[in-house]
C-alpha positions in Angstrom: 54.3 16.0 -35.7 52.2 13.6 -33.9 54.6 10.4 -34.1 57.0 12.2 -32.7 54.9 13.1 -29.4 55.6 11.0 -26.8 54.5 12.6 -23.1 51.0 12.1 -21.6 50.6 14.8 -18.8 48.2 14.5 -15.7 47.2 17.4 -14.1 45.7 16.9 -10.6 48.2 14.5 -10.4 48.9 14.2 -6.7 45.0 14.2 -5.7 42.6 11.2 -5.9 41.4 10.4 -9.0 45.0 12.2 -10.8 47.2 9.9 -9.3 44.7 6.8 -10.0 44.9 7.6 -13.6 48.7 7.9 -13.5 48.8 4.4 -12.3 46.6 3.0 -14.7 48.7 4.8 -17.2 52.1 3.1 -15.5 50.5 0.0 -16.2 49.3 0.1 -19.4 53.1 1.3 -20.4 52.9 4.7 -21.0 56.4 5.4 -19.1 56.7 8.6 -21.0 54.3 10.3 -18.0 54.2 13.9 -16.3 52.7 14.4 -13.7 51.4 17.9 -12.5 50.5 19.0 -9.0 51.8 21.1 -6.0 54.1 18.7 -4.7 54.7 19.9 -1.2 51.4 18.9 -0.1 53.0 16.1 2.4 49.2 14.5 3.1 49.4 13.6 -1.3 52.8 12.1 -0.9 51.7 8.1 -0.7 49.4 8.9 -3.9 52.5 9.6 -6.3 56.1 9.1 -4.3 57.1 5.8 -5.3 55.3 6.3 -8.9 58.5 6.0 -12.1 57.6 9.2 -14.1 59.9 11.3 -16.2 58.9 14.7 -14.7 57.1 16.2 -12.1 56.1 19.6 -12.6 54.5 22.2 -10.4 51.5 23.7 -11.1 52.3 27.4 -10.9 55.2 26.2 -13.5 53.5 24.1 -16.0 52.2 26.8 -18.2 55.9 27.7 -19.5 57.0 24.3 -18.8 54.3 23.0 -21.8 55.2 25.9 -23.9 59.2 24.3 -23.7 58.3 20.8 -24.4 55.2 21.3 -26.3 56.6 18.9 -29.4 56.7 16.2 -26.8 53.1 16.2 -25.5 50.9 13.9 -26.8 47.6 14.1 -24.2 46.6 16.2 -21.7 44.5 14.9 -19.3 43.4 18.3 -16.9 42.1 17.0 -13.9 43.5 19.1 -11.2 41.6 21.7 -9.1 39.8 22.9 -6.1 37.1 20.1 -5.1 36.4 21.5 -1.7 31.9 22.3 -2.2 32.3 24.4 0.9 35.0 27.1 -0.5 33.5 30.3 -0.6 36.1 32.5 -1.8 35.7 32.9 -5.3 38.8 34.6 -6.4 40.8 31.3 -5.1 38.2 29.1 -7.2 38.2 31.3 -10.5 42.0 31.6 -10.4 42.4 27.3 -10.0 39.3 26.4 -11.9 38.6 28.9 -14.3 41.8 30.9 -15.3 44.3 27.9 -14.8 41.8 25.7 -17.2 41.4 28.3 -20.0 45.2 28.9 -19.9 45.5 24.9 -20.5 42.5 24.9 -23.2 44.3 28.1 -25.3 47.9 26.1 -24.6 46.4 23.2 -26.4 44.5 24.9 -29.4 47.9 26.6 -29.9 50.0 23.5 -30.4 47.0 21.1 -31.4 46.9 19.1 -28.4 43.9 16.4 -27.6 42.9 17.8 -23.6 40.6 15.7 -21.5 39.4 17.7 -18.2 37.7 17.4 -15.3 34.3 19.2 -14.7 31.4 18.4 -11.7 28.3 16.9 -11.6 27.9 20.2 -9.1 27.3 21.9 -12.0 23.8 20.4 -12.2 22.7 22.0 -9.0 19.3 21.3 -7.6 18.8 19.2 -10.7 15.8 20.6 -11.8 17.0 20.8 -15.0 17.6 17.3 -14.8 21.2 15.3 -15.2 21.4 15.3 -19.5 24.7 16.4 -20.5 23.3 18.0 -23.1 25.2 21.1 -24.3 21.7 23.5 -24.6 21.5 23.3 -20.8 24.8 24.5 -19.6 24.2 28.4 -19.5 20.3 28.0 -17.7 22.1 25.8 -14.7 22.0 27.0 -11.7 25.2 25.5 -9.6 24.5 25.9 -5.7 28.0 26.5 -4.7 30.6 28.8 -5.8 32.9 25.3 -6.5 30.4 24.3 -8.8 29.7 27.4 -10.8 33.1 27.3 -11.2 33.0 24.3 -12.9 29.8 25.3 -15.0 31.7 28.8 -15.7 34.7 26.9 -17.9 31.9 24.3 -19.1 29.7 27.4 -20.7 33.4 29.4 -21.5 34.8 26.3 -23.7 31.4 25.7 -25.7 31.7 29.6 -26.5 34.6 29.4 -27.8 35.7 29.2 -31.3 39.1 27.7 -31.3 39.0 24.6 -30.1 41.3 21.6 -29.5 40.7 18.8 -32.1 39.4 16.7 -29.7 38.4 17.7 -26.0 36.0 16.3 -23.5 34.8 17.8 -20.2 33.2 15.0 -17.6 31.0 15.6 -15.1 32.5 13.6 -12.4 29.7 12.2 -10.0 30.2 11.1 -6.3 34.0 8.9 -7.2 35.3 7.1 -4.2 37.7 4.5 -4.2 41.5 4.3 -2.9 43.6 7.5 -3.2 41.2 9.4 -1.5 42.9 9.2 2.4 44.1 12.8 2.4 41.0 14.5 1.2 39.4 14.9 4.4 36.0 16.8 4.7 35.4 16.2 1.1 36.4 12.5 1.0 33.9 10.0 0.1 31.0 8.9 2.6 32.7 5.5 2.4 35.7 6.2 3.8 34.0 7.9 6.3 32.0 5.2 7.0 34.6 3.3 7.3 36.7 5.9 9.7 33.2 6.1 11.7 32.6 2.3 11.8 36.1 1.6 13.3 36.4 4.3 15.7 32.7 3.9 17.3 30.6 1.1 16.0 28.3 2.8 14.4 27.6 5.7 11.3 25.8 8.6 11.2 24.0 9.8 8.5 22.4 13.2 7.8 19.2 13.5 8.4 16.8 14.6 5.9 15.2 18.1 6.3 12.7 18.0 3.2 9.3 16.1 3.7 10.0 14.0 0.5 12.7 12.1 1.5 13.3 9.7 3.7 16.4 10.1 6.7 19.2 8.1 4.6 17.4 8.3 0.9 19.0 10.9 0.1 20.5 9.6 -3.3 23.9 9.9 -5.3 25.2 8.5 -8.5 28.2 7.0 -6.6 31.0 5.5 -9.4 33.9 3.5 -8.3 37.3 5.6 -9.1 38.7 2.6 -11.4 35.8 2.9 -13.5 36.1 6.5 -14.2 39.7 6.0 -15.2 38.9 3.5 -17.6 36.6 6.1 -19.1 38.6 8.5 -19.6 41.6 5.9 -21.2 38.6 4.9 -23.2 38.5 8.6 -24.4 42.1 8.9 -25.3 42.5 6.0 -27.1 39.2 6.8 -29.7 39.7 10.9 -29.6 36.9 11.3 -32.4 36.4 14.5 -32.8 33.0 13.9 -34.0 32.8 13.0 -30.2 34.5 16.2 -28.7 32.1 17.6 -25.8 30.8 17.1 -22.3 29.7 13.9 -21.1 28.4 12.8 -17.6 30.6 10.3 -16.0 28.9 8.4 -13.0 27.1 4.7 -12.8 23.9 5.6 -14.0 22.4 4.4 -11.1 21.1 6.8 -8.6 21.4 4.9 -4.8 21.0 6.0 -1.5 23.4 6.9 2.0 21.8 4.1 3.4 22.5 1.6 0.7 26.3 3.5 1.0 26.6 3.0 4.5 24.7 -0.4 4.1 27.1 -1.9 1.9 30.8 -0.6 4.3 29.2 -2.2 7.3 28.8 -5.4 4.9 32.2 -5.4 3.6 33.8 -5.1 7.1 31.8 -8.2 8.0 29.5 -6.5 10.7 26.0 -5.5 11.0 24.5 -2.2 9.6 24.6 0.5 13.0 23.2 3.3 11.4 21.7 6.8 13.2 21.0 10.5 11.8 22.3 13.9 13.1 21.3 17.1 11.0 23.0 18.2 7.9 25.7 21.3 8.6 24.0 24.1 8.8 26.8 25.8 6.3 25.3 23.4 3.9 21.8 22.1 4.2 20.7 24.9 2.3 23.0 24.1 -0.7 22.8 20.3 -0.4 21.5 18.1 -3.7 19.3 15.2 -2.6 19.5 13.6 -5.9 21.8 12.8 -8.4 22.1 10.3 -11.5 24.0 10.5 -14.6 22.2 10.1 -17.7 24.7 8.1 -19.8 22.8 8.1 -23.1 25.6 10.3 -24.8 28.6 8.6 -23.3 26.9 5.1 -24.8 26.3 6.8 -28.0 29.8 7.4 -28.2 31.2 4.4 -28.1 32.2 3.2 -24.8 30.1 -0.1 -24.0 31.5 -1.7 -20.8 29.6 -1.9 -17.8 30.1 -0.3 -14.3 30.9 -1.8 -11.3 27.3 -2.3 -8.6 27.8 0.1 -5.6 28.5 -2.8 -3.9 30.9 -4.6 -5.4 32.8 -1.1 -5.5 32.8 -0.9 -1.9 33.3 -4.4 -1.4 36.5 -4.1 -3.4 37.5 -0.6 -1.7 37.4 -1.7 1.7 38.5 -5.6 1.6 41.6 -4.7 -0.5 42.7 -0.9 0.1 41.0 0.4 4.2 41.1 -3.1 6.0 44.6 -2.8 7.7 46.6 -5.5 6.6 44.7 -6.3 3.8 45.8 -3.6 1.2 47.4 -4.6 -2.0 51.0 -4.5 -2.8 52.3 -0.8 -4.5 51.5 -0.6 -7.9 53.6 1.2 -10.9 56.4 1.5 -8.9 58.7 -0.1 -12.2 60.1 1.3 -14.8 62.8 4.0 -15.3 62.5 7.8 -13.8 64.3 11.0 -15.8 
């Protein structure tokens, strides 16, 4: 029964925006917390080594493991995959994104379990279909990487389906940056590697733009600070209406440009802008988006009201208190008793 659930499991956990949440969860006193990841990883250990959980579970093991201790489980929040836009084998992404995520979903219709997961604004594509997380869309879009049709694949697979958890969302991340995100490399945000750039040469370089409508450095993102997507998603668990059940785009709702990015790190380090362009990757300037923005019109429907951060007050707050060396804050969640 469901008072007698205690467990909140995160997915993902050892990653960027996984071992955010767990955090936040730490701190709002949820101590009753398992966390899900490959472990060995030694780049993720910082993100959840000094973190007080009761288990931590490996990926290839969780299956059984919620099977076991299914009576304990009160929320499952799915968030871990493979992010990397460049992977082109799509056997590795079907059996991490795809098959892993519908063996969580049928887990959780089988012992009536509330699941949260992670799907990709990559699932919009070239956005010509625009950025409306409306459920009528989601077969006719057209991803431009395998990493997103994977993404769009479980997105088209859970609407299909007619057993469904009695309440599950799917949210469309957008660009997320924010601390966490160190070991992430390639795929880490373009302020961080601003920031790496800035420090080790002076200066950032920006791709340039190979289409005749867009500016060098206006190519534009919906970049949303990692806090504030956590706060979304702890929004969702604590009102799971299932009236409400269904994907939602999760970014600002404010499409801004590299150069406004790269703008705002020079700012926050306290120097002035040194900004150049170098062509895009030739592996992905034919699969590159040169605009994103979330449409937030269902996600304000549906109840959550507060505001998001400004792109520079994110960055301002990423790079003073987390990338400046010496200026990071002390651990956090690191209290509390471990099983």
């Amino acid at each position: 029964m469901e008072y007698l659930r205690a467990m909140i499991v995160v997915t993902g956990a050892a990653g960027f925006i996984g071992s955010v949440l767990a955090v936040r969860l730490l701190e709002a006193d949820y101590r009753q917390l398992v966390l899900v990841d490959d472990f060995s990883v030694e780049a993720k250990q910082p993100n959840h080594a000094h973190l007080a959980v009761t288990a931590k579970v490996d990926r290839a093991d969780f299956p059984q493991w919620l099977e076991d201790n299914e009576d304990q489980v009160q929320f499952i929040f799915h968030l871990g995959a493979r992010t990397d836009t460049t992977e082109q084998d799509e056997d590795v992404l079907n059996r991490l994104n795809l098959d892993y995520s519908k063996e969580i979903w049928r887990l959780c219709v089988a012992y009536g379990l509330p699941l949260i997961y992670a799907s990709s604004a990559a699932t919009y594509g070239d956005g010509s279909l625009g950025y409306v997380d409306s459920h009528d869309v989601v077969t006719s879009l057209q991803p431009l990487n395998p990493y997103g049709r994977s993404k769009n694949d479980f997105d088209a697979w859970a609407l299909a389906q007619e057993r469904k958890p009695y309440f599950w969302a799917g949210f469309k991340f957008f660009n997320v940056f924010g601390p966490n995100e160190f070991h992430k490399a390639r795929m880490a945000s373009v302020v961080l590697h601003t920031f790496r750039q800035v420090q080790a040469t002076g200066g950032m370089k920006l791709f340039r733009s190979h289409r005749d409508d867009y500016k060098d450095g206006h190519q534009t993102r919906d970049f949303v600070h990692v806090e504030d997507v956590c706060s979304v998603l702890l929004h969702f668990m604590h009102h799971r209406n299932p009236e409400h059940a269904g994907l939602y785009n999760l970014g600002s709702g404010k499409g801004r440009t590299f150069l406004d990015l790269a703008t705002a790190t020079f700012h926050a380090m306290g120097k002035e802008p040194n900004i150049s362009f170098v062509d895009t990757p030739e592996d992905i300037r034919d699969t590159y988006q040169y605009f994103t923005e979330a449409d937030l019109s269902k996600l304000r429907a549906n109840g959550y009201t507060q505001p998001f951060r400004s792109l520079e007050d994110g960055i301002d707050d990423y790079v003073k208190n987390h990338l400046i060396p010496g200026a990071t804050r002390a651990p956090r969640a690191t209290s509390g008793e471990s099983a």
